[in-house]
C-alpha positions in Angstrom: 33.0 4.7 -15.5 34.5 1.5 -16.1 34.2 -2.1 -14.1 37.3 -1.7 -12.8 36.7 2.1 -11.2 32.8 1.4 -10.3 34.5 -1.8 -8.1 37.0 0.4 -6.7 34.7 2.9 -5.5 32.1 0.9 -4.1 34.6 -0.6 -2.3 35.9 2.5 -0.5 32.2 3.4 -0.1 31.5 0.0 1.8 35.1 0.6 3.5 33.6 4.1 5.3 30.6 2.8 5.9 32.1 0.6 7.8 34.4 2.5 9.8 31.7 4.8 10.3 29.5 1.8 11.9 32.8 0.8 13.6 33.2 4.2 15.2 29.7 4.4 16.1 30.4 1.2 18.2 27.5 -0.1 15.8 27.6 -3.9 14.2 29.4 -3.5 10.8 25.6 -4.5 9.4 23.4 -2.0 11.2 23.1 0.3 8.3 22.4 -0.4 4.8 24.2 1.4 1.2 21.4 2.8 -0.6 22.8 3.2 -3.9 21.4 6.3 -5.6 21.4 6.1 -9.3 19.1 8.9 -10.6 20.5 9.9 -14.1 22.9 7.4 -14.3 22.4 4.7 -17.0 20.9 1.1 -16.6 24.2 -0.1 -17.1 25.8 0.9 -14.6 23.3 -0.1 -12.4 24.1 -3.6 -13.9 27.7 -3.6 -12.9 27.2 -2.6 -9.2 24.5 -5.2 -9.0 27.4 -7.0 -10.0 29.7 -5.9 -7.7 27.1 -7.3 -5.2 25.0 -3.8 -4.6 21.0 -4.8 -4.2 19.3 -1.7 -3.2 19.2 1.0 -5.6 17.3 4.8 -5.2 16.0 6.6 -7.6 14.0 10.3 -8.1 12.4 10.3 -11.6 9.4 8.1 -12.1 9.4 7.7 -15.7 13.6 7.5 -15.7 13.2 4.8 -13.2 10.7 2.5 -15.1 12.8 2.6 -18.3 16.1 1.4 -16.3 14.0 -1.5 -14.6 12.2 -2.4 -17.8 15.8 -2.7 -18.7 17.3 -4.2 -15.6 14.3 -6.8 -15.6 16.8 -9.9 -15.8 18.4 -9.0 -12.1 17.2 -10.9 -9.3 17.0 -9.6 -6.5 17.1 -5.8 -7.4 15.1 -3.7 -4.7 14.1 -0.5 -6.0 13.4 2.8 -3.7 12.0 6.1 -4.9 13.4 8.8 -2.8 12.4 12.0 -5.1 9.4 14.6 -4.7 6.2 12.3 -6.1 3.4 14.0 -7.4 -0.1 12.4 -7.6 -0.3 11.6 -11.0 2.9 9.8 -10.5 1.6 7.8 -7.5 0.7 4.6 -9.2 3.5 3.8 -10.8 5.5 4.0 -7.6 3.0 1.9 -6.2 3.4 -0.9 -9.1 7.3 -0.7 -9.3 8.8 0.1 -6.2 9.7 -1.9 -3.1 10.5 1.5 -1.0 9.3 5.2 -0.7 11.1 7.7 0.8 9.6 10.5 0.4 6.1 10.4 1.4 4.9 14.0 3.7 1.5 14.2 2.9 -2.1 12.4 3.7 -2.9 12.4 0.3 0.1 10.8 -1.5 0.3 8.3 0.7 -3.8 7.3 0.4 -2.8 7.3 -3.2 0.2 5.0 -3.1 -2.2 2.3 -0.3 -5.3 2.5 -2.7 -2.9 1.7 -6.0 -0.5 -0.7 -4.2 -1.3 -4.5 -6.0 -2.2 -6.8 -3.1 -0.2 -9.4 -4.8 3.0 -6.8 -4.3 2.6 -6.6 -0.6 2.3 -3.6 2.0 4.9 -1.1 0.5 7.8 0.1 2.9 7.2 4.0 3.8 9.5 6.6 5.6 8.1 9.9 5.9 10.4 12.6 5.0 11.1 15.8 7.3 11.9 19.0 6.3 14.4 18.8 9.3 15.9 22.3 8.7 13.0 23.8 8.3 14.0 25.1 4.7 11.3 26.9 2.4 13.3 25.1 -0.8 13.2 22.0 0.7 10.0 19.2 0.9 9.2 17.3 3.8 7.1 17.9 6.8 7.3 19.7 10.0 7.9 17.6 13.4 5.1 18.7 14.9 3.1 17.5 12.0 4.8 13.9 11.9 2.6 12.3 14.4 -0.7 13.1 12.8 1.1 11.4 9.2 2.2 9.0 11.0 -0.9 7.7 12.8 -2.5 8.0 9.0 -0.3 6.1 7.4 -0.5 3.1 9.9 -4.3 2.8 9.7 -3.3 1.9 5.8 -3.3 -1.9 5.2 -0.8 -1.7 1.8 1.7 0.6 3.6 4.2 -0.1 5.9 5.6 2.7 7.8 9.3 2.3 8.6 10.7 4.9 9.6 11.4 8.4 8.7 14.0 9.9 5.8 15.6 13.5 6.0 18.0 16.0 3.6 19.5 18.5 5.9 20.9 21.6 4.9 24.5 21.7 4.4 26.5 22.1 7.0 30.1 22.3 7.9 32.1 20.0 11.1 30.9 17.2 12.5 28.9 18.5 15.2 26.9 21.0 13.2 26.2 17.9 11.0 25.2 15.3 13.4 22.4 18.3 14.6 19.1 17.4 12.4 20.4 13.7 12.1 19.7 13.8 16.2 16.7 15.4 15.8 15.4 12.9 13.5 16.5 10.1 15.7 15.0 11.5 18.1 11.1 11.9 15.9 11.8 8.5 15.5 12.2 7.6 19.3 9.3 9.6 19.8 6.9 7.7 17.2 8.2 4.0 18.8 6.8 5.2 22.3 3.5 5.9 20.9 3.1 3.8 18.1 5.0 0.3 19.9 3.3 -2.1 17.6 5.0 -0.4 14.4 7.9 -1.9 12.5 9.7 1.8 13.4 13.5 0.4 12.0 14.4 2.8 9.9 16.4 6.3 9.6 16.7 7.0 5.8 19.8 9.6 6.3 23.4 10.4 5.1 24.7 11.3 2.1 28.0 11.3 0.1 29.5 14.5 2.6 27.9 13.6 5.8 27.6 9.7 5.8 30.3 10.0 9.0 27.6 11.9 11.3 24.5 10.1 10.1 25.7 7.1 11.2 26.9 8.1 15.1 23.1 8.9 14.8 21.7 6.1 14.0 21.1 5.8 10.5 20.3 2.7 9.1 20.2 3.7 5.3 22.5 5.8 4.0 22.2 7.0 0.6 25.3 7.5 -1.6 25.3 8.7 -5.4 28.6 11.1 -6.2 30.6 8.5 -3.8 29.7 5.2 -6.3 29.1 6.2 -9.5 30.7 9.8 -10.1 29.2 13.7 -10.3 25.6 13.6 -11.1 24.7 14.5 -14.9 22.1 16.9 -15.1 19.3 16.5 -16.9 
């Protein structure tokens, strides 16, 4: 992909995300681009970052490290992981990343607090839901989520921010905006009982249903094919 195409499409992406906030009746800075670069290569991480992008998600631990021991030189660069992360994975999420998405068990998360440097801060946590209920899928059930929830708050190096979600596919609008609702409404659920927690977050929306995560209420929406092209597969 070339400067001049990566600018052209991050510009449309920032264009509909925009008229998606717009038609939302949202502020045109409610909700955040995640830009999701698993399998795509450092440098053209280092031309969005030029083209302004900050925030960049990634699902392979060891693939990840490589492109920041790479990308070292840009200031700010705030990395999420947003893959499956097994526990002998945990502490290098812990050490490298500002964000994880993907958290659904006790365990992981105890993990990522006890191997979180102090010096680092608390690291920012969304739960992930299995929203659709799919066997294929990770995540945890909603009637499970307080329980995590309440766990993950009594942890003085995580932050819990919100929750994340992959919903089955699903074609129109309305069938789309379905699970995104649901999770906004886990989320309302978890501010009422939990007030004191920074609860800001709804990690949702991808590259065919950013439209309907948005008139939900995400606030990160995470884009791959839409920026930087079909994924390569590894």
């Amino acid at each position: 992909m070339t400067d001049l195409v990566l600018s052209e499409s991050l510009t449309a992406v920032r264009a509909r995300l925009e008229e998606a906030l717009r038609a939302a009746g949202r502020p045109a800075d409610d909700a955040r681009l995640l830009a999701v670069s698993k399998t795509k290569p450092a440098e053209l991480i280092r031309e969005a970052w030029h083209e302004g992008q900050r925030e960049f998600g990634e699902n392979y631990v060891q693939e990840a490290l490589d492109k920041q021991a790479e990308l070292a030189d840009l200031d700010p660069i705030v990395w999420h992981f947003i893959g499956p992360l097994q526990s002998n994975k945990t502490r290098d999420v812990a050490e490298h990343f500002s964000w994880v998405h993907s958290v659904d068990r006790e365990r992981i998360a105890r993990r990522l607090n006890d191997q979180r440097p102090e010096a680092l801060g608390p690291l920012d946590i969304c739960l992930q839901v299995n929203i659709s209920d799919e066997a294929s899928k990770s995540g945890l059930s909603l009637d499970e989520l307080p329980a995590l929830a309440e766990a993950v708050l009594s942890m003085p190096r995580l932050r819990l921010r919100g929750l994340m979600a992959i919903p089955a596919p699903a074609e129109g609008l309305a069938a789309q905006r379905a699970p995104f609702a649901r999770l906004r409404e886990a989320l309302e659920g978890l501010r009422e009982r939990f007030p004191e927690a920074p609860l800001d977050t709804l990690s949702m929306g991808m590259s065919d249903d950013l439209e309907a995560a948005v008139l939900e209420g995400a606030t990160l929406v995470r884009l791959g094919t839409a920026i930087f092209g079909a994924r390569a597969h590894r």
